[in-house]
C-alpha positions in Angstrom: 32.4 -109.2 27.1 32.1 -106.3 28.6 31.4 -103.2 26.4 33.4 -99.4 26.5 32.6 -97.3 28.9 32.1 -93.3 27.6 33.9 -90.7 30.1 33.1 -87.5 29.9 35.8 -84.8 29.6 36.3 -81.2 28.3 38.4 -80.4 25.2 39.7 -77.2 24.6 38.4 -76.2 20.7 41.5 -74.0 20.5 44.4 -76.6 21.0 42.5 -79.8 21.9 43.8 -80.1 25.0 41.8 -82.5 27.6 40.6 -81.6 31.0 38.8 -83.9 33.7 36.7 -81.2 34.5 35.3 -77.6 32.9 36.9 -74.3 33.7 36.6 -70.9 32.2 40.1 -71.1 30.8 42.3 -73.2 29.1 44.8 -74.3 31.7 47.2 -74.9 28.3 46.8 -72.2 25.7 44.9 -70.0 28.5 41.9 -69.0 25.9 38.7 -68.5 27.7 35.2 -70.3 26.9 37.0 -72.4 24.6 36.7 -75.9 27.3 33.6 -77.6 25.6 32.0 -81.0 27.2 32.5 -84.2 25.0 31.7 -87.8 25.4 35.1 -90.6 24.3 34.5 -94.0 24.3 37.7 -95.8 25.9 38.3 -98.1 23.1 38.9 -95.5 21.2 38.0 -95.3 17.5 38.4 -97.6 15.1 38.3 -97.1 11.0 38.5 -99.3 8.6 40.1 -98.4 5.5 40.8 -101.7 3.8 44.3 -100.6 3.5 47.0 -103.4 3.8 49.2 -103.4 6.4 52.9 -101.8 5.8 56.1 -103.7 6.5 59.4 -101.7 7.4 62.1 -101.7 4.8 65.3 -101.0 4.8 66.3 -98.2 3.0 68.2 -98.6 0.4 66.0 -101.3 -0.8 62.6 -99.1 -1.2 62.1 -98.1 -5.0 61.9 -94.3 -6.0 58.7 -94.3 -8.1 58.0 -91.4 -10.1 54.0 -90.1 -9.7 52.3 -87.8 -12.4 50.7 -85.0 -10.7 46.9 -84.1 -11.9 47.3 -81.1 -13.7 44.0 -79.0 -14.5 43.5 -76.2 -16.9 43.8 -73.8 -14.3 47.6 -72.5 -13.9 47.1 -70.6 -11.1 45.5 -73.2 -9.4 48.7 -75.3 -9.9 50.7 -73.2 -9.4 50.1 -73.0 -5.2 50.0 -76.9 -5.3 53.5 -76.7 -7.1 52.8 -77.9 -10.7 49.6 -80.0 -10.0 47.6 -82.1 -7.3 50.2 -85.2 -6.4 48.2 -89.0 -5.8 47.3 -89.4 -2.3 47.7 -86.0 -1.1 45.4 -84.2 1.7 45.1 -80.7 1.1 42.9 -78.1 3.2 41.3 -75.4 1.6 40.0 -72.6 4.4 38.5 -68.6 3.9 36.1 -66.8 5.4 32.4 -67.6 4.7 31.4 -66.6 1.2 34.7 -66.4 0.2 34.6 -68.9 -2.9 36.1 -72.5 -1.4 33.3 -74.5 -2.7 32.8 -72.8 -5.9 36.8 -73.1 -6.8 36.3 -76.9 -5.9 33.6 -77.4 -8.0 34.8 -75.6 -10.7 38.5 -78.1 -10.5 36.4 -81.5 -10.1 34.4 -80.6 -12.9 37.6 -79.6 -15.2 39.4 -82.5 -13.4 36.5 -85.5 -14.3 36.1 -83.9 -18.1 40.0 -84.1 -18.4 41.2 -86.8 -16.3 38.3 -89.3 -14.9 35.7 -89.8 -12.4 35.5 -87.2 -9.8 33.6 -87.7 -6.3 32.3 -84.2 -4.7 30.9 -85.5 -1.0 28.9 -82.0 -0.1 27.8 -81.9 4.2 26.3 -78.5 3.8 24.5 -78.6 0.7 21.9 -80.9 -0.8 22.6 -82.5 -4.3 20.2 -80.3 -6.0 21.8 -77.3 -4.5 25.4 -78.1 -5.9 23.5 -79.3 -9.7 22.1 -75.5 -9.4 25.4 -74.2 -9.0 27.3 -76.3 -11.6 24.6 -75.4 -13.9 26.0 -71.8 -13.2 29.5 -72.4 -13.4 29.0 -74.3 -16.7 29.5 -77.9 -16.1 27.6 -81.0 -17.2 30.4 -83.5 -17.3 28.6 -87.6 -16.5 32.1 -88.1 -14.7 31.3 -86.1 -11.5 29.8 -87.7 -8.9 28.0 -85.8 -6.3 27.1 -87.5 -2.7 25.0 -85.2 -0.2 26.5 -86.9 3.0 27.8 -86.3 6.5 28.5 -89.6 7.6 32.2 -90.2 6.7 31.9 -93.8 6.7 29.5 -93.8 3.8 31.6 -91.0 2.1 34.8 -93.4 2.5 32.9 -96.6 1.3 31.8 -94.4 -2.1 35.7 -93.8 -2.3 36.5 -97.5 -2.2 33.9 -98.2 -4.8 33.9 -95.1 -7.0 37.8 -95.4 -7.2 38.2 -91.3 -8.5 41.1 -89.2 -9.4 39.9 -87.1 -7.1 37.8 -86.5 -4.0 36.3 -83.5 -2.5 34.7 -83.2 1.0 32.8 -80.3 1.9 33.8 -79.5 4.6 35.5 -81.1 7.2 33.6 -79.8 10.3 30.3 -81.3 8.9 31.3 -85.1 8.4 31.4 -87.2 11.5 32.3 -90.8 13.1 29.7 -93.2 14.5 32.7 -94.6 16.4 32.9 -91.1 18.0 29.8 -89.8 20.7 31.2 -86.2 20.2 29.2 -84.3 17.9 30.3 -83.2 14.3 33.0 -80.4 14.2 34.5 -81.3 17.8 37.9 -81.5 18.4 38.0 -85.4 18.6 35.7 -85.4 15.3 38.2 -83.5 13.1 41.3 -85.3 14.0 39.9 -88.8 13.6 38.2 -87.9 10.2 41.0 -85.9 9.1 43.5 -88.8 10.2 40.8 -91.4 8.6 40.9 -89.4 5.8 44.4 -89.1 5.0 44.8 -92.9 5.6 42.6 -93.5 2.9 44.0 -91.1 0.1 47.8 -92.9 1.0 46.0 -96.3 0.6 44.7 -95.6 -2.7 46.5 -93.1 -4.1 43.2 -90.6 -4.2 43.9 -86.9 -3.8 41.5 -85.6 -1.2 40.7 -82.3 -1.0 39.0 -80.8 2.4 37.2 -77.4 2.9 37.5 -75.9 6.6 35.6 -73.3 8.5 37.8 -70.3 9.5 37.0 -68.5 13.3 37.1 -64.7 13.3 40.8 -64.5 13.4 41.0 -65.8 10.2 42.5 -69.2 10.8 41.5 -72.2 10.4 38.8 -73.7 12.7 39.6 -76.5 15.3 43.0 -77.4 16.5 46.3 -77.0 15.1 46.8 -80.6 14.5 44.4 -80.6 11.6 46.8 -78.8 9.8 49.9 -81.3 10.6 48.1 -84.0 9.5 47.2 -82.4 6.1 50.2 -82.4 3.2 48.6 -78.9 2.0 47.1 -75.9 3.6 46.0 -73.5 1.2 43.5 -70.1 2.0 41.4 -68.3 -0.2 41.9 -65.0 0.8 40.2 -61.9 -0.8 38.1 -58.4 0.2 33.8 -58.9 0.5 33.9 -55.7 -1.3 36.3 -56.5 -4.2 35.9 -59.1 -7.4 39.8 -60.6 -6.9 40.4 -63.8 -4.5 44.0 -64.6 -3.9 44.9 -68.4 -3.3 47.9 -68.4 -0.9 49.8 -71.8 -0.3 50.9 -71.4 3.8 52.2 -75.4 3.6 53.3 -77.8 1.3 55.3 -80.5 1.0 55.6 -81.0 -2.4 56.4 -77.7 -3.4 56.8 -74.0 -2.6 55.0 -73.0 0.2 54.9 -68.6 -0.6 53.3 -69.2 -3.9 50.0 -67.3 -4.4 47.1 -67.4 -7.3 45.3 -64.7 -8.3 41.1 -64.9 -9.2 38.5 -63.2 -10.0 35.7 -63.8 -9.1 32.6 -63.4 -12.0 29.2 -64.5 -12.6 30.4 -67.7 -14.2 32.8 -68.6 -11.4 36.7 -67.8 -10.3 38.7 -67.0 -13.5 42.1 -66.8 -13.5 44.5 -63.6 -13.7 47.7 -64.2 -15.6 49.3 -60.9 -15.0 48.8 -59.9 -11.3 50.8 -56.9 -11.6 48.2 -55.1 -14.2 45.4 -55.9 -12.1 47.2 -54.1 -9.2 48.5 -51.2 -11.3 45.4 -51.0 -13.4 44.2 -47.6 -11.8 47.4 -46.5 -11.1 47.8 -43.2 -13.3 51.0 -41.4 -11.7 49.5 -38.2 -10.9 48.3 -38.8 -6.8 50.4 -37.8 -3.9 51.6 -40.3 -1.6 51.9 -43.4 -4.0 54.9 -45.5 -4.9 55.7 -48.9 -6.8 57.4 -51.8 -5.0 57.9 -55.4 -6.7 57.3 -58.2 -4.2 57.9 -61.7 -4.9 55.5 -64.5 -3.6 57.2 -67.8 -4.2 58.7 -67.8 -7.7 56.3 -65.2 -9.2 56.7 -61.5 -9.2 54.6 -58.9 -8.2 54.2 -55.4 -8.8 52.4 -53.6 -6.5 51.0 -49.9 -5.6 51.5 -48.7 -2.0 49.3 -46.0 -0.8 50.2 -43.4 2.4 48.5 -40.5 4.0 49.7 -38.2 7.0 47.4 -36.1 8.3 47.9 -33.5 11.7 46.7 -35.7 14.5 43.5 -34.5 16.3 44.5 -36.5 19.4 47.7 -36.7 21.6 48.7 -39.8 20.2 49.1 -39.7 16.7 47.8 -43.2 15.1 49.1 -45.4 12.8 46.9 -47.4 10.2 48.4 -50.7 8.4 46.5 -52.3 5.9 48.7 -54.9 3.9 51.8 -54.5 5.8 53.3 -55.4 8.9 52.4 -52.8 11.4 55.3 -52.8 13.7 57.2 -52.4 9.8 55.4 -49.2 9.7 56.3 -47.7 13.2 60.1 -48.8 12.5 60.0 -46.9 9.1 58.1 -44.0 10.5 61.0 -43.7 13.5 63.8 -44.1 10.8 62.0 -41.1 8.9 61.8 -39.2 11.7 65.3 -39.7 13.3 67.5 -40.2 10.2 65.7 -37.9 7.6 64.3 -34.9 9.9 60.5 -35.6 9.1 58.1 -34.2 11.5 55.9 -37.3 12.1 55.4 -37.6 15.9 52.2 -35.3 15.4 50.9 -37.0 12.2 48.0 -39.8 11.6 49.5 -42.2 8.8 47.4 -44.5 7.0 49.5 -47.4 4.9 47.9 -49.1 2.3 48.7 -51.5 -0.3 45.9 -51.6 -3.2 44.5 -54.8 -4.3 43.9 -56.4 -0.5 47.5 -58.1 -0.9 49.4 -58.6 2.3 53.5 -58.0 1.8 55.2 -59.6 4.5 59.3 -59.3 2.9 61.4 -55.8 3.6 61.6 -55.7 0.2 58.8 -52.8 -0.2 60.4 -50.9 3.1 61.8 -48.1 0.7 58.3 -47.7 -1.3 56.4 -47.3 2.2 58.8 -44.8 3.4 58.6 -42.7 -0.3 55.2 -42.7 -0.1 54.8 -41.6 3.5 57.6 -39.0 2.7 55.3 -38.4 -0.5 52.7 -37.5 1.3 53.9 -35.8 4.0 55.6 -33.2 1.9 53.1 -33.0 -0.9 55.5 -33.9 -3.7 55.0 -36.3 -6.2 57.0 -39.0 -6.9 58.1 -39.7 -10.2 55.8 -41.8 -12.6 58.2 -44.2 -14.0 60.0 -45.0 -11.0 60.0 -48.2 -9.1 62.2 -48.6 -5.3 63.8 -51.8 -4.5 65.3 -51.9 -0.8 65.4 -52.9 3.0 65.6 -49.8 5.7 67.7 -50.5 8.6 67.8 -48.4 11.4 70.7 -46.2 10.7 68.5 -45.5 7.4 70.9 -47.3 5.3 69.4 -49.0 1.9 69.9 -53.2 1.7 70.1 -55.1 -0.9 67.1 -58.0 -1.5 66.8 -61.4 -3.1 65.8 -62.0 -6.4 66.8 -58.7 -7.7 67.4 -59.8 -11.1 63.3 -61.2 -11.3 62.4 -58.0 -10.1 63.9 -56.4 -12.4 62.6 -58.3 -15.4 58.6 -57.7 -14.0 59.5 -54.1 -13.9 60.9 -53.9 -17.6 57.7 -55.9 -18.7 54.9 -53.5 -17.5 56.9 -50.5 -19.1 58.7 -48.7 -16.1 61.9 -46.6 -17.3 63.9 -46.4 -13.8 64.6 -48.4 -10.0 65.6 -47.3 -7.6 68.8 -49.9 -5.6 70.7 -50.2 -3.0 74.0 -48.3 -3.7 75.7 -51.8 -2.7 74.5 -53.2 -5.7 76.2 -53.5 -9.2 73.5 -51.2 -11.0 75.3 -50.4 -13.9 75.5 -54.1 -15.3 71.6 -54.9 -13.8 71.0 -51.9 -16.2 72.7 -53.3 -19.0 70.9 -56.8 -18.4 67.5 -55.3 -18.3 67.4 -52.6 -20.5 66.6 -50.0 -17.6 68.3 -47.2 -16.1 68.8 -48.4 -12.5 70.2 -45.7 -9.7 72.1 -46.4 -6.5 71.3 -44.6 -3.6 72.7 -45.4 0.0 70.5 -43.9 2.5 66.7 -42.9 3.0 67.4 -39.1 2.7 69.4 -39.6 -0.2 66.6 -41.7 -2.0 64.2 -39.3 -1.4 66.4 -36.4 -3.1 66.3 -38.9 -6.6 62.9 -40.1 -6.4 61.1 -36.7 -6.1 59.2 -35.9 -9.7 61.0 -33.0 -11.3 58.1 -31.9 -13.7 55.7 -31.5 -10.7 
């Protein structure tokens, strides 16, 4: 019999693309440096999984079995999966180095094998004693997890078989490798066979596997885009170096919502949970600076108030710049044109710096009217009012838009204590004032906003 011949080709670590031969750039997604030289047996790999094979049925026959999700005493943390980890899912965990992935992992195995059963925490980058140090930390001494320093995935797959947990953890992907596979250990071949091993093993046998991945300076997730396909549930673990609070955002999902966000903290004992987001982001939020303004943003089902930050200064240069931190940038240049051309601002000479406190990045047009008070804020040096929160889209003519949710919103903003909003004049404000308890005020353009928002005791 003759045996598999290895070829050599080059794969592109950017979109695994394969080339005969090496070039500086990626004759497909046209990144540079990214071809790298790997080894492919033409047989392919092979891996068993002991899995039976499936038959097709017709569909009205096939049973809808209900499944009990795994539910741990962390609500946030169910909250981005969408009420708990479902049998048999893959989900991917990435953040930037340091972030707190392995520590939030540890911290739901141990909760998950002192609640719910065995646990098996298969560590590539760390020796056993290493992750006993930090579980000592973090508090955990549960005999139901199971820790396996191991890069070989084969071996990490067999301890699934035999272990048989609730729930599996491997740490992290781009360390674990094939012996059917010459390429080394975080190649583009090794992470879609192990992730696609993988995931046929947690449908198999119903085991929820959860994978860690490395993130390139971008911020996205190491290795090709298909790694994420494969997967059921991307998550990130986003979060300043500089600041105590992580935020777990859910970017895919297919059993649930895929905007929803949890909010940590990250202390000596680990990543505790934050019930109320919107204190922590208002905490030092007295009223009194210029160029500040509340918005309410909503990430998946959850509310959010949040404080947005802005400062014009005269421009030393020609070109005057324009700083985003938290929002979209080319949001910021629209807004700054509409404040120019429809409310007479004189900003083509100004530096403006938008922030939103906390590190949280708003993507929704929802906060368009709280950016433009606070630019409008600072610009003039007038305060606006303490209690006042701004609801609304800016479109180009300046006009205000109505948003979704309004009536959520509303509620957040009646919790933390605020005593007015600021609407769109298209909406019905007396009844969402008579629902909420707050005085809510119509206004239809920027300029006319800006006239109601202004602070009169300042």
């Amino acid at each position: 019999m003759s045996k598999s011949r290895a070829k050599t080709i080059f794969v592109c670590q950017q979109c695994g693309a394969e080339n005969t031969r090496w070039a500086g750039r990626c004759p497909s997604c046209a990144a540079w440096n990214s071809l790298v030289e790997t080894f492919e047996s033409s047989g392919g790999a092979t891996t068993a999984t002991g899995a039976p094979r499936n038959q097709p049925e017709p569909l009205p026959d096939i049973a809808l079995t209900s499944f009990q999700r795994l539910r741990v005493p962390i609500e946030e943390f169910n909250r981005v999966l969408g009420g708990g980890i479902v049998p048999g899912s893959l989900v991917l965990i990435g953040g930037d180095p340091g972030i707190g992935k392995s520590t939030l992992l540890l911290q739901v195995s141990g909760l998950a094998a002192s609640f719910s059963g065995k646990v098996l925490y298969v560590s590539g980058e760390e020796s056993a004693q290493q992750i006993k140090m930090r579980a000592e930390r973090l508090g955990i001494t549960t005999e139901n997890l199971y820790v396996l320093a191991e890069t070989n995935l084969s071996c990490a797959i067999q301890a699934i078989l035999e272990t048989r947990p609730v729930l599996a953890v491997v740490d992290s992907i781009q360390t674990v490798y094939l012996d059917e596979l010459q390429s080394a250990a975080g190649s583009i071949g090794q992470l879609r066979e192990c992730a696609m091993t993988l995931m046929r093993v947690a449908k198999s046998t119903h085991v929820p596997v959860f994978l860690v991945g490395h993130v390139t300076k971008e911020g996205a997730i190491a290795g090709p885009r298909v790694l994420e396909h494969i997967v059921d549930t991307v998550l990130y673990l986003e979060g300043e170096r500089f600041h105590s609070y992580r935020l777990l955002r859910g970017v895919k999902n297919r059993f649930g919502s895929t905007n929803e966000i949890g909010v940590f903290e990250m202390q000596g004992d680990g990543l505790q949970e934050v019930d109320n987001p919107s204190q922590i982001f208002l905490s030092e939020h007295t009223g009194d600076s210029l160029g500040t303004a509340i918005a309410v943003t909503v990430e998946g089902t959850r509310p959010v108030l949040i404080e947005v930050q802005a400062l014009t200064t005269t421009t030393s240069f020609g070109l005057p710049r324009r700083t985003a931190n938290g929002v979209d940038y080319n949001r910021l240049l629209m807004l700054t044109a509409v404040l120019t051309k429809r409310v007479g601002l004189g900003l083509s000479n100004q530096d403006i710096y938008v922030n939103v406190v906390g590190g949280l990045k708003v993507a929704e047009p929802a906060i368009d009217l709280s950016v433009a008070l606070a630019i409008a804020s600072s610009f003039r040096d007038v305060r606006i009012a303490p209690d006042l929160v701004a609801i609304a889209e800016i479109g180009l003519s300046g006009e205000l838009r109505r948003t979704a949710q309004i009536e959520k919103r509303l509620a957040e903003v009646a919790k933390l204590g605020f005593k007015r909003c600021l609407l769109p004049k298209s909406m019905d404000v007396a009844k969402l004032s008579r629902l909420h308890g707050i005085e809510t005020i119509g206004a239809a353009t920027v300029s006319e906003a800006l006239e109601i928002a202004w602070d009169p005791d300042f």
